[in-house]
Structures are given as C-alpha cells and as structure tokens.
C-alpha positions in Angstrom: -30.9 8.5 -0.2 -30.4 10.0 -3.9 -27.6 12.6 -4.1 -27.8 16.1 -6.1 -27.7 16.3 -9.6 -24.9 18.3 -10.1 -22.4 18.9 -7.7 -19.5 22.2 -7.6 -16.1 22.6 -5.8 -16.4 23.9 -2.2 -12.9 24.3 -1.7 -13.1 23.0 1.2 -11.0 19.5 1.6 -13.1 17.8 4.2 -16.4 19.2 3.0 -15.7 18.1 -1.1 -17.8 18.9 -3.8 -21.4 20.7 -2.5 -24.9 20.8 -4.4 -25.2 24.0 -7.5 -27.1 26.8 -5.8 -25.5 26.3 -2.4 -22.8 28.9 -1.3 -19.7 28.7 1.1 -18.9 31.7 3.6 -16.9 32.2 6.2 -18.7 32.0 10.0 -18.2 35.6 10.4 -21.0 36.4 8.5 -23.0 34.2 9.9 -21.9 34.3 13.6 -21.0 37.2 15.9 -19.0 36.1 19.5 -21.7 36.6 22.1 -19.5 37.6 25.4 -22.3 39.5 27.6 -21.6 38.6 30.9 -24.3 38.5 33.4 -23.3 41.7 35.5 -26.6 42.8 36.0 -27.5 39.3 37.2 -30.6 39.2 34.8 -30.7 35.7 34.0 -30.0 32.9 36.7 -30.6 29.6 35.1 -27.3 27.8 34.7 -26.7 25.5 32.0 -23.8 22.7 31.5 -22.8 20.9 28.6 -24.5 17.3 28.8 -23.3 15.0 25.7 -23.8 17.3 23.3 -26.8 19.3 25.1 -27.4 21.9 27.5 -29.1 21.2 30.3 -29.9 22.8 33.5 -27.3 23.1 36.3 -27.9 21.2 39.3 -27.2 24.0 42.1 -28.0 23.3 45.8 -30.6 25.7 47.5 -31.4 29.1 46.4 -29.4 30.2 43.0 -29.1 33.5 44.5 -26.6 32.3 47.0 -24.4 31.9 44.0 -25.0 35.8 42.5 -20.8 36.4 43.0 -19.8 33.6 41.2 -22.8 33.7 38.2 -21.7 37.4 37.7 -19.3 36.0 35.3 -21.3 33.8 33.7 -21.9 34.6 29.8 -25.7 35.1 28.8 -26.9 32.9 26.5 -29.7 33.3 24.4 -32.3 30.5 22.9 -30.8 29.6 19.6 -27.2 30.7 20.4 -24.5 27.8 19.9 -21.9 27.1 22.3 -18.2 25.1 21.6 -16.4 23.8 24.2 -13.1 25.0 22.8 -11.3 24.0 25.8 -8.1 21.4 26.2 -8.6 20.1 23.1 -5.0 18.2 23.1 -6.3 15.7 26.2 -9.8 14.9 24.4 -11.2 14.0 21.1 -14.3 12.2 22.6 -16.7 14.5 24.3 -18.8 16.3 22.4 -18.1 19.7 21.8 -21.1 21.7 20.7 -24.6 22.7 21.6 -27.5 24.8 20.9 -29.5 26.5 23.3 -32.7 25.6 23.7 -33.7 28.5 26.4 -31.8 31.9 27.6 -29.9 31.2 30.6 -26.1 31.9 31.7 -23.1 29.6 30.9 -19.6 29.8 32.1 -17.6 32.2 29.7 -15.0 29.4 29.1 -16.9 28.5 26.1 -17.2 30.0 23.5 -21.1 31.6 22.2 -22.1 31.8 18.7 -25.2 34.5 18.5 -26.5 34.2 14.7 -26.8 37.2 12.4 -30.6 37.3 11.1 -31.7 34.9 9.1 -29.4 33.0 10.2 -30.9 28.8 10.6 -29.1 28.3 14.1 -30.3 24.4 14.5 -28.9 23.6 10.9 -26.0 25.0 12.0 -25.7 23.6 14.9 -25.3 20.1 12.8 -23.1 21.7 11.1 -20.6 22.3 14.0 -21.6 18.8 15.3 -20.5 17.3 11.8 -17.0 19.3 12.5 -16.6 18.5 15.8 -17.1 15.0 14.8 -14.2 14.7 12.4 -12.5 16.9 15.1 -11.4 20.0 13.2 -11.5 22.2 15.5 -8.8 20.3 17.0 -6.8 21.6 14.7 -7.7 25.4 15.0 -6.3 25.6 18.5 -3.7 27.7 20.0 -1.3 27.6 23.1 -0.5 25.2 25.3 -4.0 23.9 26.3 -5.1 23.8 22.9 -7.5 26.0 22.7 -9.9 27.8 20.0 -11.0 31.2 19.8 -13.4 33.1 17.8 -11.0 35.4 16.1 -9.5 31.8 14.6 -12.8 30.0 14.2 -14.1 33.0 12.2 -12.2 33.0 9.5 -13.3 29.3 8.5 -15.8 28.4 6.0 -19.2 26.6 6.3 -22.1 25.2 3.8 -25.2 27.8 3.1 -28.0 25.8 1.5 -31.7 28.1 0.5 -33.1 29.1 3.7 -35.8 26.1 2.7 -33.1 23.4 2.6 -31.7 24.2 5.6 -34.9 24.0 7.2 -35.6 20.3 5.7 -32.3 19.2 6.8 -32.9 19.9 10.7 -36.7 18.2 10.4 -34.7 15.1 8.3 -31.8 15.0 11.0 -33.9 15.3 14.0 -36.3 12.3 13.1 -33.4 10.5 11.7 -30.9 11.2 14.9 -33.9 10.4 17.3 -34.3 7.1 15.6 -30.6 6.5 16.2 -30.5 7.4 19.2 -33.3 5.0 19.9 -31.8 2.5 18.6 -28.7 3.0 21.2 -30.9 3.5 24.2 -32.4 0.5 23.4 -28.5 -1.5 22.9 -27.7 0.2 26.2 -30.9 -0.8 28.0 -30.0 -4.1 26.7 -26.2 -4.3 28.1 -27.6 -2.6 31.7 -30.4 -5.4 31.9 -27.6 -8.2 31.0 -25.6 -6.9 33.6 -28.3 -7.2 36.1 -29.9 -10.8 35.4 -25.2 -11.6 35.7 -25.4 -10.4 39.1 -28.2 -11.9 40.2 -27.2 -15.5 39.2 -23.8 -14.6 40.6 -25.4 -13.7 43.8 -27.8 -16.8 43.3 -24.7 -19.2 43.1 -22.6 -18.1 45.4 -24.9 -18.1 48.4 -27.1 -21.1 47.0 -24.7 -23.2 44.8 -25.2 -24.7 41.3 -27.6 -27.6 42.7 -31.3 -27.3 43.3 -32.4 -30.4 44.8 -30.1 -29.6 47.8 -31.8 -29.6 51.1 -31.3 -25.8 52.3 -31.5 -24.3 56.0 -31.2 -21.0 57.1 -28.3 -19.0 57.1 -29.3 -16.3 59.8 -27.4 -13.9 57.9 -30.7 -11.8 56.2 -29.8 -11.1 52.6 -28.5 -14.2 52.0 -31.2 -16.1 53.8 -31.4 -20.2 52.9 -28.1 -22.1 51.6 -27.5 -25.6 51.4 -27.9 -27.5 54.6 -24.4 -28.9 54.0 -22.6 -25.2 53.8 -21.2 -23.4 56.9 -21.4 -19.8 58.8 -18.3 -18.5 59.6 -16.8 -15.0 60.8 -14.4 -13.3 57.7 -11.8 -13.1 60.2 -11.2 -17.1 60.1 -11.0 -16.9 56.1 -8.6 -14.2 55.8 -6.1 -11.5 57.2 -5.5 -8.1 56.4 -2.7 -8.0 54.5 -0.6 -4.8 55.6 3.0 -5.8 54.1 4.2 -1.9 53.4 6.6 -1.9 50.4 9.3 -0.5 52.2 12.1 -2.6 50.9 10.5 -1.7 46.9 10.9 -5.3 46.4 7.5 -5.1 44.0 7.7 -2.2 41.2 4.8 -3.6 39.8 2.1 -0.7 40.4 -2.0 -1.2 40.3 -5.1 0.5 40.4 -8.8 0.3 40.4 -10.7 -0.1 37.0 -14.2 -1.5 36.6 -13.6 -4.2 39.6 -10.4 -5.1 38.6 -7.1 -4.0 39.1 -5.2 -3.7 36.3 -1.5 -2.0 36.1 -1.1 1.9 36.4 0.3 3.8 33.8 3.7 5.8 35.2 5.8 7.9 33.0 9.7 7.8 32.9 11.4 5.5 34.8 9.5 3.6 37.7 12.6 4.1 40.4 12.0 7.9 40.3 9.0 7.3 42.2 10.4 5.2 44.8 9.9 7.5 47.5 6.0 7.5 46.6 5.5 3.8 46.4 7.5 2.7 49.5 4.0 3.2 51.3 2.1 1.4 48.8 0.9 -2.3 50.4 2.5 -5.2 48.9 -0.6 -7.8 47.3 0.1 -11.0 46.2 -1.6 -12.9 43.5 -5.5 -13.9 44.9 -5.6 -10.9 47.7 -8.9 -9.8 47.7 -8.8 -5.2 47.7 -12.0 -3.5 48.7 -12.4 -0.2 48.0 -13.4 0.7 51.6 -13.6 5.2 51.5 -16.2 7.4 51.0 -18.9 4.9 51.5 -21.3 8.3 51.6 -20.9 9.5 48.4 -20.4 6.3 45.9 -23.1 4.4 45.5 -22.0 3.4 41.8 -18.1 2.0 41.8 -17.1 -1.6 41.9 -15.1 -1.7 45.3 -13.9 -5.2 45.3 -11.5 -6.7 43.1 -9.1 -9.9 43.1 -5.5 -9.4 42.4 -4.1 -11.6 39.1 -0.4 -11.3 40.2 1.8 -9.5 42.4 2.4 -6.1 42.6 1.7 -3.0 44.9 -1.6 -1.1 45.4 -2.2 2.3 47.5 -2.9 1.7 51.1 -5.5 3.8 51.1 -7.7 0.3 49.8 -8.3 -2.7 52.4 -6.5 -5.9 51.4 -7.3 -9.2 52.6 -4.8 -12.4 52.2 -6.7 -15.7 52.1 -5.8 -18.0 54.5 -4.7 -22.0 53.5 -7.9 -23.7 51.6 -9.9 -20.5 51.0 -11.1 -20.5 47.5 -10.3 -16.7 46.7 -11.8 -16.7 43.8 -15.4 -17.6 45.1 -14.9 -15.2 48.1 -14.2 -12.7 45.1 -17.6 -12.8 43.4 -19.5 -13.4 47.0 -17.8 -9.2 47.9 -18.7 -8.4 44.7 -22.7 -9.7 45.4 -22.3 -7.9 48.9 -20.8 -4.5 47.4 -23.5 -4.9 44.4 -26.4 -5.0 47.4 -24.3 -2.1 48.8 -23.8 -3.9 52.1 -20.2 -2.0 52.8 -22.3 0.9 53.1 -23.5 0.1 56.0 -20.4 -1.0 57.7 -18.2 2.3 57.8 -17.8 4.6 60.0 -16.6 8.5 60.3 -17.3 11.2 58.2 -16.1 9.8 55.6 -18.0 6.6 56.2 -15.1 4.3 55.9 -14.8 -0.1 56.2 -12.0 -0.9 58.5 -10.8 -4.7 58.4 -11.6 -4.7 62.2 -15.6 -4.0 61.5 -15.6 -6.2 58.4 -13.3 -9.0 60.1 -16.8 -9.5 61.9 -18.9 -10.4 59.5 -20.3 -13.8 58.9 -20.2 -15.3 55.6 -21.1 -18.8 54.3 -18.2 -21.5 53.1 -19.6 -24.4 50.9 -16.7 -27.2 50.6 -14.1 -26.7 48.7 -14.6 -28.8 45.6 -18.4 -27.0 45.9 -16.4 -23.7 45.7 -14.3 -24.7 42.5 -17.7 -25.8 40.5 -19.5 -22.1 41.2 -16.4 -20.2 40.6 -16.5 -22.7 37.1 -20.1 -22.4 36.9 -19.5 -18.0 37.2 -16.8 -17.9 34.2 -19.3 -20.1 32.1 -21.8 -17.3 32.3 -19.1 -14.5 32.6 -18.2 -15.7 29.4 -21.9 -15.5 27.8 -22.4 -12.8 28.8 -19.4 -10.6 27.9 -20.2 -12.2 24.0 -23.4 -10.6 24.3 -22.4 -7.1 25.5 -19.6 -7.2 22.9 -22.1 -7.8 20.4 -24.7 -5.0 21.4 -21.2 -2.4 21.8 -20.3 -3.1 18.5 -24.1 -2.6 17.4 -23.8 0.8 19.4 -20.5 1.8 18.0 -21.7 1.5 14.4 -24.9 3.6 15.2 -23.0 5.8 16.2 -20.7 6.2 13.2 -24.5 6.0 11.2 -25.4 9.3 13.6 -22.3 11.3 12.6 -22.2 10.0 9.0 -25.9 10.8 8.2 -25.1 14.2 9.8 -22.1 14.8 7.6 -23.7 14.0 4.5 -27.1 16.1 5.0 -25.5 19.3 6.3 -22.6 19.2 3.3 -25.2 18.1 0.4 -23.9 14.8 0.0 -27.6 13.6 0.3 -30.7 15.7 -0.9 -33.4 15.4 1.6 -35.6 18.0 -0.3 -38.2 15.6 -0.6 -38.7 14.7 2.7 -42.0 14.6 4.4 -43.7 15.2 0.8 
C-alpha cells in the first residue's frame, strides 16, 4: 500500500507523523462515559467480552430470574465501545476493546464509550484496538489494580480523518482483518486436525503395535477390540500400585503441577521451607509414576488428566498416582491412559457427585501388555511421530503468530494514516 503524500506532526509519540487534512483531538470530544445502569430493567440481553467481541451471555433458564443482579448492569447501546480497563498490571494479552453490535446490558466494570454525533464508532473502534494492541492504556492506569478511568482516558488524543476516510478505513480493515483471520482459522484448523490424526495413531499403536502382518485376536475389552494374538489381558492392579507415600518427612521440596498432560514444576514465591506445613500432605512421586487427574469427571470433558512424572518431586494428593511395578514399561502405559482419557473412558468410571476415579474402581480395569521389547519399539515408534508432529504445529504457530502481528500492524497503519486506503474498492 502507497502512503500519503505529505505527512504533519501529530504530537503524538506512538502515533508519529499523520496525513495533511487530518486533525488530532482529545476523546472528550468525541466520547461521552455512558454509565446508565439498567434500573428500570429495560434491556435484558447480557453481553461478555469474547476475544475482542461481544457476544451474548450464556445464562441458564429464564433471564428474569436474574432481574437483581442485572439491575446493575450498564446499558449499552449499538455502536457504543467498551474497554476492559480492569487489572491491567496481571495482563497484557487479552484483548481489551469492543464495539457493540446490538443494545443490551454489560457489567458496569467496564468502561462505555457513547459517541458524540457524527462520530464513526467502528473506525474508532480500530482505533482503540490499535492502542490496546501496543498496550497504552496500560500505562493510563491508577491504583493498585491498575486500572483506567474515563476522567484519565479523556484527556488523551486520537486520529480524526474526513468523515469519508474514516468510512474507507473500516470497509478496508474489515475485508482485510477477515482475510486474516481466515488465514488463522485455517493454521488452527490445521494444528486441531494434527492433533487428532497424533492421537489416533497413538491409540492405533498402543493397542495394535507397530506390525501389521501380526495375527490379531480379540481383546474382549470393547474400545480396544483386536490386538496381536501374542499380547496379554491383564487387570491394572497387577501392573501397578497406588502410590500414597505422604510427604510428611519433606524429604522432596521439589513441587509439581498439571500443564497440558504433563507435570511440570510449580512456580512458589520466597523460600520453599515457608510452605512446609502445606506440602507435608502433598504425595511423594518418583520418576515414571503415572498421575491421573481423577476429580470432577462431570464437568471436564476437555483437560489432559494423565501425565508421567520426569523426576521426583511432590504433587497434590488430590490427583491418583500409580507406581509401576518391576518390568512395566511406564512409558507405554503413559500414552495407553492418555488414549483412554482422550476416548474419555475415566468418565465413566467415577463415582459421587463429583464423579470421581478411585484407584480401587480403576485397579479393575483390564488393559493389554505386549512384551516388553514390543513395548520399547511403540513407545520409540510414538516419539518418532511426537517429534513430527510438534515440527509441524511449531511451524503453523509461528505462521499464526506472524498473522497476527500482520492484523494489528495493518490496523495501526490504516487508522493513524500510515497507509492511504482512499482508493479502495474504486
């Protein structure tokens, strides 16, 4: 894209130089603080901010049920613009604005820009996107959650291109964004179809081996159905133990957690020995312990429950932890949880309210056991593909990350005049 023939100071740093004819004013006159609350209870669809949209609430049963807590709610009319000018010391990724596309009520934590007349609300609303990208308001913020309020963000200054300019900007950005965005849909559809084709040669291997030409038999166990004829059927209980070692004597310090399905170390603050009195009921796991995830079955149908430990250390007894016994290959029985907690076959296995896997229901459980040499050459056979794969969604992240930094770029440079787009469409 060509840039404007002649260029004056804005006098703004971040902004720079801005295209002759264009003027800079303060959002004042642009913006008034829209803080009607919905008393009267005139408007009852709830939005939420949704990456950088707003979309409708999800509220169980009738919305009327919910009139004492809506009351104060802020109105907010189509075309208004609302900032998320909350905590803005603990985040600089989310992002921050949005325009309304429809009246409805939003809670009066944010804050609502009404425009003046005349005033082009979606060019704006780039505009505020294009800030909230180089996170300014970050550094408008008061007090000790950091946040911004309009009697600060008034007094700051923003682009006014002609009334047509503004109007080609918004028809350039939103074909331009949407064709972004379409390209990152189609990276992420990419990664999320990679991911699926890994776990169903994982689960392929595992219960089938690396071999085709095996002679297979059935397994009697139903989602695993035929394995090689030379494999075995035997209860978890005679592979491992639950490992229950409380760390009462804090002879491990070294604390993990949960992340992805792995366990990685957890991040304390100050020194570790003040916590002592926490993490005497953590559960000691030694290096190849298998930890399942085994609460809440009911709600989470999305989290990775099972994970292998890489080295010693302590993890909340809250999870299940299984020791393998002498000759168990702990890193094949590691993928095989993972294939049965990607099917979602935990699930099934809790009990209680909270629907949770005791080691005495899952110590039941029949799972196959190819020899051992057998078990080496999948777990080999895994990492090969592990390894593939991971290039791949590296690749198509990267791919993603510099859209990305295309999206908010192209936005920067259209809404401050670094580009002239008054030729588009003609």
């Amino acid at each position: 894209m060509k840039a404007y023939p002649k260029y004056i100071e804005s006098g703004e740093s971040w902004i720079g130089a801005i295209p002759e004819g264009w003027r800079i004013v303060r959002i004042a006159k642009l913006f008034s603080e829209n803080k009607i609350k919905n008393s009267d209870y005139e408007f009852s669809h709830a939005l939420k901010f949704n990456y950088g949209n707003l979309i409708p609430k999800g509220e169980e049963g009738d919305v009327s049920d919910l009139k004492e807590t809506y009351i104060a709610y802020t109105k907010i009319n189509k075309a208004d613009i609302a900032i998320n000018c909350l905590n803005l010391n603990y985040d600089f990724v989310s992002q921050r604005v949005a325009i309304a596309k429809e009246n409805g009520i939003i809670t009066s934590a944010y804050l609502i820009l009404s425009p003046r007349n005349g005033v082009n609300s979606e060019y704006y609303n780039y505009f505020f996107k294009a800030m909230d990208n180089r996170k300014l308001f970050h550094g408008m913020g008061t007090g000790i959650r950091l946040t911004l309020s309009y009697s600060e963000l008034k007094k700051h200054n923003v682009c006014v291109p002609s009334q047509m300019e503004q109007q080609t900007i918004v028809l350039f950005l939103n074909e331009e964004i949407a064709r972004i965005n379409d390209l990152i849909s189609e990276a992420e559809k990419e990664i999320s179809l990679l991911n699926e084709l890994k776990q169903a040669e994982i689960a392929h291997m595992v219960t089938c081996g690396i071999n085709p030409n095996v002679p297979m038999k059935d397994s009697g166990i139903a989602w695993i159905g035929k394995i090689p004829e030379e494999w075995e059927i035997k209860r978890i209980a005679i592979l491992f133990s639950e490992n229950k070692n409380k760390n009462t004597d804090y002879e491990f310090h070294r604390a993990l957690k949960f992340n992805y399905g792995r366990l990685i170390p957890k991040n304390e603050t100050g020194d570790i020995s003040e916590l002592k009195d926490t993490y005497t009921a953590y559960t000691k796991i030694k290096k190849n312990d298998i930890a399942i995830n085994c609460l809440n079955l009911n709600y989470d149908f999305i989290s990775q429950r099972v994970a292998i430990a890489r080295e010693d250390g302590i993890l909340t007894s809250a999870y299940l932890i299984m020791s393998p016994r002498q000759g168990v290959n702990a890193e094949y029985y590691n993928y095989f949880f993972k294939s049965m907690d990607n099917k979602k076959l935990f699930h099934g296995m809790g009990t209680g309210i909270r629907l949770t896997l005791s080691y005495s229901e899952l110590k039941k459980q029949y799972v196959i056991v190819p020899p051992v040499e057998e078990q080496s050459a999948i777990v080999a056979a895994i990492e090969v593909l592990n390894s593939k794969v991971d290039n791949l969604t590296s690749q198509l992240k990267k791919q993603i990350s510099c859209l990305q930094e295309l999206k908010q770029r192209v936005i920067s440079d259209a809404v401050t005049g670094k580009i002239d787009v008054r030729d588009y469409n003609n």
